[in-house]
C-alpha positions in Angstrom: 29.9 10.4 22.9 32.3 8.0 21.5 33.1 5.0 23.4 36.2 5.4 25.3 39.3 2.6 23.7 40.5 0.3 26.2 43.5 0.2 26.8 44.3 -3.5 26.0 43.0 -3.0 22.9 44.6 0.2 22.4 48.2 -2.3 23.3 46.4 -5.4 20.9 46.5 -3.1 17.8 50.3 -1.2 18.8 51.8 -4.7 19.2 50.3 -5.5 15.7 51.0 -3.0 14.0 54.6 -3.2 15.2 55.1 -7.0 14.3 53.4 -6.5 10.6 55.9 -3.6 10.0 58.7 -5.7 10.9 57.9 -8.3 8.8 57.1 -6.4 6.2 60.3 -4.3 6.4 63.0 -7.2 6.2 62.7 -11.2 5.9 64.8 -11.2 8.9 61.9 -10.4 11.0 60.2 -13.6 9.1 59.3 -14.8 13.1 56.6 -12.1 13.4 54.4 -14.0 11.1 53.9 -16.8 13.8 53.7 -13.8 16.6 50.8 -11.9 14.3 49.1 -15.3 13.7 49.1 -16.4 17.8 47.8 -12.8 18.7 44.2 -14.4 17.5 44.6 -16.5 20.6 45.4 -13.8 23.5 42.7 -12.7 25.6 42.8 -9.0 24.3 42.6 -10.3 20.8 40.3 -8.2 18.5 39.4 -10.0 15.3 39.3 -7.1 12.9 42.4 -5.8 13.6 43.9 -9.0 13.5 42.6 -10.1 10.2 43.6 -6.4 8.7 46.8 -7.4 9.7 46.9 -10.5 7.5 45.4 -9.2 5.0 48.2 -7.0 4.6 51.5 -9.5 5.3 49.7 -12.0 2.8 49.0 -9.4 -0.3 52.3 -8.4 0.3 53.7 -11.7 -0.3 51.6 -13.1 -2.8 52.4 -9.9 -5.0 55.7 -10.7 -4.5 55.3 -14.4 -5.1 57.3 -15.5 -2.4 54.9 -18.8 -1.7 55.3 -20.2 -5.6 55.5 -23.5 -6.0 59.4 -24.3 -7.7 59.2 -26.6 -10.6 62.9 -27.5 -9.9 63.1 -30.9 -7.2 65.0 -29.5 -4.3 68.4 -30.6 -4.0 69.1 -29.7 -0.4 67.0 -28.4 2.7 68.5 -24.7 3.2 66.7 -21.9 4.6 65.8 -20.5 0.9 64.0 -23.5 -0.3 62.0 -24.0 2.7 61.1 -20.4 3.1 57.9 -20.8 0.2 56.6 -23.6 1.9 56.9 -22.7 5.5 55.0 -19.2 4.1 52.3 -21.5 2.5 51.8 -23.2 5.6 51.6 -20.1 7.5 49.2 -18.8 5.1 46.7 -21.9 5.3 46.7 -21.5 9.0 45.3 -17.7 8.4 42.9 -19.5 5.4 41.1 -21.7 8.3 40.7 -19.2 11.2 39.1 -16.5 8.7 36.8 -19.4 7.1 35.8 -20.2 10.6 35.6 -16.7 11.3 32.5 -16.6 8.6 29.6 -18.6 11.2 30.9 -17.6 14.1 31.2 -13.7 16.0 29.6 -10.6 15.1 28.9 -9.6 12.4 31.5 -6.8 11.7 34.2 -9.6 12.6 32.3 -12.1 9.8 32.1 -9.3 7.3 35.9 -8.8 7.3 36.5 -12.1 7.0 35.1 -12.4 3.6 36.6 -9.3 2.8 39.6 -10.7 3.7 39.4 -13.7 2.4 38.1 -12.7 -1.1 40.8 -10.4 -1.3 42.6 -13.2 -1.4 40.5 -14.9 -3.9 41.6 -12.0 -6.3 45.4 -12.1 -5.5 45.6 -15.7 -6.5 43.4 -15.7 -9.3 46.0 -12.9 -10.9 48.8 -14.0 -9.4 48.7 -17.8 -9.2 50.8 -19.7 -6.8 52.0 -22.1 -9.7 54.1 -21.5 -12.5 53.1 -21.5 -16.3 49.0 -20.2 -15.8 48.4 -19.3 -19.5 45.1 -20.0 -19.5 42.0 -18.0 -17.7 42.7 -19.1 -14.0 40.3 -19.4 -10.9 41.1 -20.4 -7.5 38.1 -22.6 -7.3 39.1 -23.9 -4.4 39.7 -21.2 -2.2 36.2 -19.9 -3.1 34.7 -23.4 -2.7 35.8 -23.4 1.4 33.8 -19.8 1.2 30.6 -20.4 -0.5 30.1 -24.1 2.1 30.9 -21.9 4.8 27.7 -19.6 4.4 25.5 -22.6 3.5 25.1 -23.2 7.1 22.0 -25.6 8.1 21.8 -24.2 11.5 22.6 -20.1 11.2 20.8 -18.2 8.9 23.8 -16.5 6.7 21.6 -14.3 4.9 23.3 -10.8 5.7 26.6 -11.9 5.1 25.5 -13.6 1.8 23.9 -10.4 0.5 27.7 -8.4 1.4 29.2 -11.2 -1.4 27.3 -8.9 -3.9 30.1 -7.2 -3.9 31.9 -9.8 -5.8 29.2 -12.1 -7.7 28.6 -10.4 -11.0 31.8 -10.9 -11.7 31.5 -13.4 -14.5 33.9 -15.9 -13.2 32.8 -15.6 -9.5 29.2 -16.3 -10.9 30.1 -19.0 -12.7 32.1 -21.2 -10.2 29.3 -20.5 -7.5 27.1 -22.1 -9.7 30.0 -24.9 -9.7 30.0 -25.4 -6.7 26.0 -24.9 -6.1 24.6 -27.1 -8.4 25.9 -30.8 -7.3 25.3 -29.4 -3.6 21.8 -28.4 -4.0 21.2 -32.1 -6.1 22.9 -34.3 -3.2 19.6 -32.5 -0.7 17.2 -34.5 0.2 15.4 -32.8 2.8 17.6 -29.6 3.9 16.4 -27.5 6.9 14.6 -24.0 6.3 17.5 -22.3 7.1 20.0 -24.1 4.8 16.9 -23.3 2.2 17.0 -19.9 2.8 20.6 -19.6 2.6 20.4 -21.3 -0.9 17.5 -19.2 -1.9 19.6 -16.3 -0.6 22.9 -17.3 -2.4 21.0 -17.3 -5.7 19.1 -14.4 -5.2 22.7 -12.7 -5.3 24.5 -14.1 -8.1 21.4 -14.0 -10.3 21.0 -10.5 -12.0 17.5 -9.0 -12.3 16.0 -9.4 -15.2 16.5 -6.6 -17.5 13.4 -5.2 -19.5 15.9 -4.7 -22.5 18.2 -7.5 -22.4 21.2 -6.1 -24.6 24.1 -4.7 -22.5 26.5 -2.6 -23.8 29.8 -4.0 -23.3 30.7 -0.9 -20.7 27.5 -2.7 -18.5 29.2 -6.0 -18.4 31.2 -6.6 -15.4 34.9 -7.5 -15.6 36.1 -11.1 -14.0 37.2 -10.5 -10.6 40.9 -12.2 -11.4 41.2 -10.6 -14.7 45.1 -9.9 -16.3 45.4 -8.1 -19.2 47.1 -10.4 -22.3 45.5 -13.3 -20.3 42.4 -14.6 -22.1 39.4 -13.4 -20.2 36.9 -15.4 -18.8 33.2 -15.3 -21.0 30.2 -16.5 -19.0 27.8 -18.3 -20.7 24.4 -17.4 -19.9 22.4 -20.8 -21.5 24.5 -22.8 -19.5 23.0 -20.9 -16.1 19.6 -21.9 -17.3 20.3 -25.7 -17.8 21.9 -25.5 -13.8 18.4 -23.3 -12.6 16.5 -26.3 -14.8 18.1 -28.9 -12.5 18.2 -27.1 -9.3 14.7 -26.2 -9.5 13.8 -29.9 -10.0 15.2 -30.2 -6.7 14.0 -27.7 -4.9 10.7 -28.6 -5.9 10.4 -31.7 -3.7 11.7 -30.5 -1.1 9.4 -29.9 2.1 9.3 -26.3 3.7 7.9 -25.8 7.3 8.1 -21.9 7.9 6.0 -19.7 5.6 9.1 -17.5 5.1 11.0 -20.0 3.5 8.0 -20.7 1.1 7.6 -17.0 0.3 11.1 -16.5 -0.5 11.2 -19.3 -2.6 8.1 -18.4 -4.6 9.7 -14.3 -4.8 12.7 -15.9 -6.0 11.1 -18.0 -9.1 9.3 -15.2 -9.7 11.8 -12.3 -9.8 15.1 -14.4 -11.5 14.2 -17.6 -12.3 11.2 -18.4 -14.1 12.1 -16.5 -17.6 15.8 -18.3 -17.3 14.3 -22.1 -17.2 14.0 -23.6 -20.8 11.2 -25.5 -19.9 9.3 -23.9 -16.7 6.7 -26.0 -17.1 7.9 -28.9 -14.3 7.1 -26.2 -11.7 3.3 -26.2 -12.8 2.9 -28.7 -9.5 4.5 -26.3 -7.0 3.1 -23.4 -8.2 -0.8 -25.0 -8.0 0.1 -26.3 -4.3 1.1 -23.2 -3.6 -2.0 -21.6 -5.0 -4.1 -23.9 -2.8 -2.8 -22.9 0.0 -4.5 -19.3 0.0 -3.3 -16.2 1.9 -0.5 -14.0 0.9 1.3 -17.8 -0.7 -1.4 -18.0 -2.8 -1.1 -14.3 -4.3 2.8 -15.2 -4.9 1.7 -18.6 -6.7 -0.7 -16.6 -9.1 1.7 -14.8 -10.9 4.0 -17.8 -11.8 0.5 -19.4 -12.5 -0.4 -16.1 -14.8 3.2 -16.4 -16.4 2.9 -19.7 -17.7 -1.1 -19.2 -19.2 0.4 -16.6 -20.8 3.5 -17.8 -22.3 2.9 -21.6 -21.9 -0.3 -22.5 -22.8 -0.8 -23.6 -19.6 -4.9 -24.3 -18.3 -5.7 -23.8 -14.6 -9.6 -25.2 -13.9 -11.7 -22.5 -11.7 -8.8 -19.6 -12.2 -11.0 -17.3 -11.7 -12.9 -19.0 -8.9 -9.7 -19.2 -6.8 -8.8 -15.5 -8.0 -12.2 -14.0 -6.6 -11.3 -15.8 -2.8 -8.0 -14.4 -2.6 -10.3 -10.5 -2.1 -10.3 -11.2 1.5 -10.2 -8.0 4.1 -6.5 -9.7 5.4 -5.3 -9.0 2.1 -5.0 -5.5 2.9 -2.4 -6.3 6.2 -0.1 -7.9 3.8 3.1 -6.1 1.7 1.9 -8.2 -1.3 -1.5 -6.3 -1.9 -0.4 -4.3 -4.7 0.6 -7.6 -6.6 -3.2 -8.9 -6.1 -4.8 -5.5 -7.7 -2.4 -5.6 -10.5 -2.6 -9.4 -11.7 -6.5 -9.4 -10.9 -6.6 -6.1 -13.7 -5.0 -7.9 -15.8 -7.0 -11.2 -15.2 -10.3 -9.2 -15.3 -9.0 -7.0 -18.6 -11.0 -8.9 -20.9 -14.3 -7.7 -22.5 -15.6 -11.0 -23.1 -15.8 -12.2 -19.4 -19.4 -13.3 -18.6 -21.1 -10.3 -16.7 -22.6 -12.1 -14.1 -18.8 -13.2 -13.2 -17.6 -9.9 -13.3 -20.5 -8.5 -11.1 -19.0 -11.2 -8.4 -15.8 -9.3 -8.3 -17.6 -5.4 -8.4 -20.0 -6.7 -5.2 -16.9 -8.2 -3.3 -15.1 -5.5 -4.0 -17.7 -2.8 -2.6 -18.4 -5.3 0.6 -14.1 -4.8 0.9 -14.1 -1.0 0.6 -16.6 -0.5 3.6 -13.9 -2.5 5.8 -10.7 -1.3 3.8 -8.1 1.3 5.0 -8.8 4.7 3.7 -5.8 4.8 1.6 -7.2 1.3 0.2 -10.5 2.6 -0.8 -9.6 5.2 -3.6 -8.1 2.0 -5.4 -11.0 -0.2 -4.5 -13.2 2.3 -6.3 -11.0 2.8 -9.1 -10.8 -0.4 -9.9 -14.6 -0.8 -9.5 -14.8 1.5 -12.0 -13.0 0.3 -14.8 -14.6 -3.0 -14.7 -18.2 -1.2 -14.9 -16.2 0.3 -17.9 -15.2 -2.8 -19.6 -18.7 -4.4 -18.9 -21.8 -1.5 -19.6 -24.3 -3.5 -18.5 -22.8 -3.4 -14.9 -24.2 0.3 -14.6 -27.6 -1.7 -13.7 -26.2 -1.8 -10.1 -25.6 2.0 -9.9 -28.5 2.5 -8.8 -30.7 -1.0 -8.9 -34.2 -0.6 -7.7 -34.9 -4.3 -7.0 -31.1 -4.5 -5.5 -31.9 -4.3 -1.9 -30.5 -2.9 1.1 -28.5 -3.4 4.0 -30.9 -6.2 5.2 -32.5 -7.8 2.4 -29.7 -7.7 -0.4 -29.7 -11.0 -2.7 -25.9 -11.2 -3.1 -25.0 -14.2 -1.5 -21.2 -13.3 -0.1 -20.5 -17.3 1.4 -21.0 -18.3 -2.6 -17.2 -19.4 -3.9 -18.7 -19.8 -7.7 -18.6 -15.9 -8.7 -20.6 -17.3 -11.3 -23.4 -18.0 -8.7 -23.3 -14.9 -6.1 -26.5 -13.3 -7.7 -24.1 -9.8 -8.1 -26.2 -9.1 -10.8 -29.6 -8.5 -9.0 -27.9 -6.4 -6.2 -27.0 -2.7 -6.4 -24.0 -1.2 -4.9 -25.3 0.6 -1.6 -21.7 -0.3 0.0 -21.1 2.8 -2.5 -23.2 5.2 -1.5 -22.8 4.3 2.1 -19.3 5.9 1.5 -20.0 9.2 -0.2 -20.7 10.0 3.9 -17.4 9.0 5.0 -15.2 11.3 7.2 -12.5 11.7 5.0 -13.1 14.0 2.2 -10.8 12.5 -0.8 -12.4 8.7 0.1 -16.0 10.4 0.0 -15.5 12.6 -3.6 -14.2 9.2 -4.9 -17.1 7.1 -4.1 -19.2 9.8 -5.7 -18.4 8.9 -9.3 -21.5 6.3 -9.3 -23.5 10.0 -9.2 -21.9 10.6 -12.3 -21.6 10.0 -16.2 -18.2 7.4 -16.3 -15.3 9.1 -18.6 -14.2 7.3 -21.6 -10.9 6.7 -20.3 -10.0 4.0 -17.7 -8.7 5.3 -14.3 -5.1 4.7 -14.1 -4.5 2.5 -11.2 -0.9 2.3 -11.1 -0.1 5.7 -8.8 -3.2 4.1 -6.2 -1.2 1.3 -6.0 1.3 3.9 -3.9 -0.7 4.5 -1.2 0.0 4.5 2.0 -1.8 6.1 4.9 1.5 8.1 5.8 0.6 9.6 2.0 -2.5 10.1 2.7 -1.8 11.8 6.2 0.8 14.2 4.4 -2.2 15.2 1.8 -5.0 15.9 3.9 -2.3 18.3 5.7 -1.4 20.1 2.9 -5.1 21.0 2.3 -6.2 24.5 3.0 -9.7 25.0 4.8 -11.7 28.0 5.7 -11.7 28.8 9.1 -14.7 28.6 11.0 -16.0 30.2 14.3 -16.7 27.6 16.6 -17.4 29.7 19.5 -17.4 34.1 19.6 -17.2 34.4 23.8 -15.5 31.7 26.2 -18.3 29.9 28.2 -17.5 30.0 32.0 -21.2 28.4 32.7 -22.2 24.9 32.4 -25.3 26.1 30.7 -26.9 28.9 28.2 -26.5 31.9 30.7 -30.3 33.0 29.4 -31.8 30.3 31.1 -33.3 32.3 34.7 -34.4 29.0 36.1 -31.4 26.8 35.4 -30.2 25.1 38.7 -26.9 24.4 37.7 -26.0 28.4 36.3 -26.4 29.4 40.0 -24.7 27.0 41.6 -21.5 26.3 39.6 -19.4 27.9 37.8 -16.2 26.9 35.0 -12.9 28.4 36.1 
């Protein structure tokens, strides 16, 4: 049921309502202003209302342009030439409790706030408060007070960062963020996590994601938020965003990050937006090896910007694939960045000219994983097995290896780091076979393929990547078995009833 409306705040929002009317209606009511502006104050006060309020005395006025500034000095002090300024005044005062508004309260109440305040942001910006704007016009200002607000140190603004989507691709709201970013971020010296993540977050939403195609058609491109038509409009220039990431990133770089969170959104930002904008990425080379060498999830992140620049950069990492053979760990599989590992390690491992015995490292570790895997895990596993015994024939050897081993006496030595050294060669895959007898019959038919010629064609990899054991749950229900007859005739004795001399038959009996 819906909650029930108070009624002081049924009163709060009729009182209001009544004193934004009247001021709207006739600039003899010009008092309710101050009335709707103390109302904040009273112990019934709700903020949303409140702020709707505002929002709709001040858009009224500023499309009206009562608050201009007058180019002409004022000669005397009547009402008329005061009334601008005392609205100005009025109107900072609403300015400073909806900034405030942004870090403190719910959510909802924060969320209007910008709204409000933004709103705002577009009125003056097509309707400025000073005469003769010929030119593109911005209040830069105004935003400036917004954007500080959400870089909190001590709240995490993330939520309410991600609702000023709404506004920043708009070409002109993009670019004086970045205005006002870039000098903050270079004055940090060592910012908190949470001011980190707020940056990190504020970036995130005025970058756009890069576009496979980069060519926009002109219907693609966002208009500026303060845009007047026979006003020049506002052109953003997208070489001049990658000179600001060059020197933010420089800064970002030394800085020190305590939670893991912080480190992972950083390394998913530079990834995602970032790295194909800098003009010269390689600086980052240091942070991304540090965070390679810190293994786990931050070391999977790392390896892509690490792949990235071997690939576009020249760049040389010692031991890649040393360090890319201990990320297969069984807590890989707990992580959300799994898929990532399986993809760059294809790519890594796509080569024909990789020395078998290396290889062979990766195909052994890989059948050790699959025996502690998840079952939606192991079809991958075995897939990807597959293709590299593809791209390398004389892995078939450890199909079926007579001198391989067993359980007990297998010469793969699994504590080796060098793959180059695990003796993968000389052992056979029994972890394989092992599986063909698992309980679940799509894990078992996939493990089978070592029974059988290899196709010509590599497995595709990319719809295994998918998996999820709800997928897999949904699948084996869909299947249709054959029913079998468990039992013809309910037992109602413990034992066979044909047995004369069975103690238990004559002395109990199932009900």
């Amino acid at each position: 049921m819906p909650k029930k409306e108070k009624p002081q705040s049924k009163s709060f929002r009729k009182k209001l309502k009544l004193l934004t009317r009247g001021f709207l209606e006739s600039r003899k009511n010009a008092n309710n202003l101050i009335d709707v502006l103390g109302c904040i104050k009273e112990e019934s006060a709700e903020f949303q209302p409140w702020a709707l309020a505002v929002e709709s005395i001040f858009s009224d006025v500023l499309q009206k342009r009562e608050m201009m500034y007058t180019l002409e000095k004022r000669k005397d002090s009547s009402s008329d030439k005061d009334y601008p300024s005392w609205l100005r005044e009025c109107y900072e005062d609403a300015i400073k409790i909806l900034t405030s508004a942004l870090e403190t309260g719910e959510f909802l109440d924060q969320a209007q706030a910008l709204t409000s305040l933004m709103k705002f942001v577009t009125l003056e910006g097509k309707l400025p408060l000073k005469q003769d704007v010929k030119e593109t016009y911005f209040p830069a200002k105004r935003l400036k007070g917004i954007i500080l607000k959400m870089l909190s140190s001590d709240l995490d603004m993330k939520p309410l960062i991600l609702r000023l989507s709404e506004w920043s691709m708009c070409p002109d709201v993009r670019y004086h963020v970045w205005m006002i970013l870039v000098p903050f971020v270079k004055q940090l010296k060592e910012p908190s996590d949470i001011l980190q993540c707020n940056i990190f977050s504020l970036m995130d939403v005025i970058l756009p994601a890069k576009m496979v195609n980069e060519r926009k058609k002109e219907s693609d491109v966002p208009l500026p938020l303060c845009h007047v038509e026979g006003r020049a409009q506002f052109e953003f220039d997208e070489k001049l965003e990658g000179r600001w990431l060059d020197g933010i990133w420089k800064a970002v770089g030394k800085w020190k990050r305590n939670e893991l969170t912080t480190h992972h959104q950083m390394l998913m930002l530079l990834l995602t937006k970032v790295l194909h904008k800098l003009s010269n990425p390689l600086p980052l080379t240091d942070l991304l090896f540090d965070s390679f060498e810190q293994g786990g999830s931050t070391s999977l992140l790392a390896l892509q910007g690490i792949f990235i620049l071997i690939q576009k950069h020249n760049l040389e990492y010692p031991n890649i694939y040393a360090k890319l053979y201990s990320l297969f760990e069984p807590q890989i599989f707990s992580t959300k960045y799994k898929q990532r590992l399986f993809y760059l390690a294809d790519i890594f491992l796509s080569s024909s000219h990789l020395p078998e015995s290396m290889v062979a490292s990766f195909v052994k570790r890989l059948s050790r994983l699959a025996l502690v895997a998840p079952p939606h895990d192991i079809s991958l596993i075995l897939a990807f097995m597959g293709n590299l015994i593809l791209r390398h024939p004389g892995l078939k050897k450890m199909v079926d290896n007579p001198g391989g081993g067993t359980v007990d006496s297998d010469p793969f030595l699994p504590e080796e780091n060098d793959p180059m050294n695990t003796k993968a060669l000389e052992s056979s895959l029994w972890e394989v076979k092992s599986l063909q007898r698992h309980i679940l019959p799509s894990v078992a038919t996939a493990a089978r393929f070592i029974d059988n010629n290899l196709p010509s064609v590599e497995w595709d990899l990319e719809p295994l990547l998918e998996g999820s054991l709800e997928k897999l749950f949904e699948a084996e229900c869909k299947k249709k078995y054959k029913e079998v007859a468990l039992t013809f005739e309910r037992p109602r004795l413990p034992c066979q009833p044909h047995r004369k001399d069975d103690v238990l038959s004559k002395f109990w009996r199932l009900t």
